[in-house]
Phi, psi and omega in degrees: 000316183293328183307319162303286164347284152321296180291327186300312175310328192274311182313312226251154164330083199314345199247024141265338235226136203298185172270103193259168139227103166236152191280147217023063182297292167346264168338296162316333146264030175241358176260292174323306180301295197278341164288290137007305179303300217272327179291307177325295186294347229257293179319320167309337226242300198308319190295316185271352204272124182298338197270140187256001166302132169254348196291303188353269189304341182254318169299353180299309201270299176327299197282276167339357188248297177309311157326291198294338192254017166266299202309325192305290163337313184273334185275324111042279185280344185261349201211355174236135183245030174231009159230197178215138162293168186205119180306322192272008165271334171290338194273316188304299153343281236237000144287311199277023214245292180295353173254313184295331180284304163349288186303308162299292205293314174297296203303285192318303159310340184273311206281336158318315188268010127302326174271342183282000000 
């Protein structure tokens, strides 16, 4: 569902969508988004996984995020004329993307060292 979510927001007509003015609002929320994107796939991946092991699933989730906020980008320059790709929404994308593995990854070492 977020995902539907996510393409549909990257989609839609930028002159639909209200006006804030914070400076890189934009950026923050292309951070937001693929982080919230790749912990989702990354519970979804885990949730299906015979291995109680995370890199599988998390590079999976991870790498599917970075795709997915490229492929976005390029339909982005092809199919909407009110918006543009823009390399530094990839840079975000793949930020907030490296922050959700961060983050996965510091949880899982803490709660391993709570069963031990």
């Amino acid at each position: 569902m977020w995902t539907g979510i996510v393409f549909t927001l990257s989609l839609v007509q930028s002159n639909s969508l209200p006006v804030i003015n914070i400076v890189n609002l934009d950026k923050y929320i292309h951070a937001f988004f693929h982080y919230i994107f790749t912990s989702l796939w990354f519970l979804f991946l885990i949730s299906h996984s015979q291995s109680k092991r995370i890199f599988a699933p998390l590079m999976i989730a991870f790498t599917l995020s970075v795709f997915f906020g490229i492929a976005i980008e390029v339909l982005q320059g092809l199919y909407t004329t009110t918006r543009r790709e823009d390399i530094l929404d990839v840079a975000a994308n793949v930020f907030g993307a490296i922050l959700a593995v961060f983050t996965i990854v510091v949880y899982y070492r803490i709660s391993r060292l709570d069963n031990n």
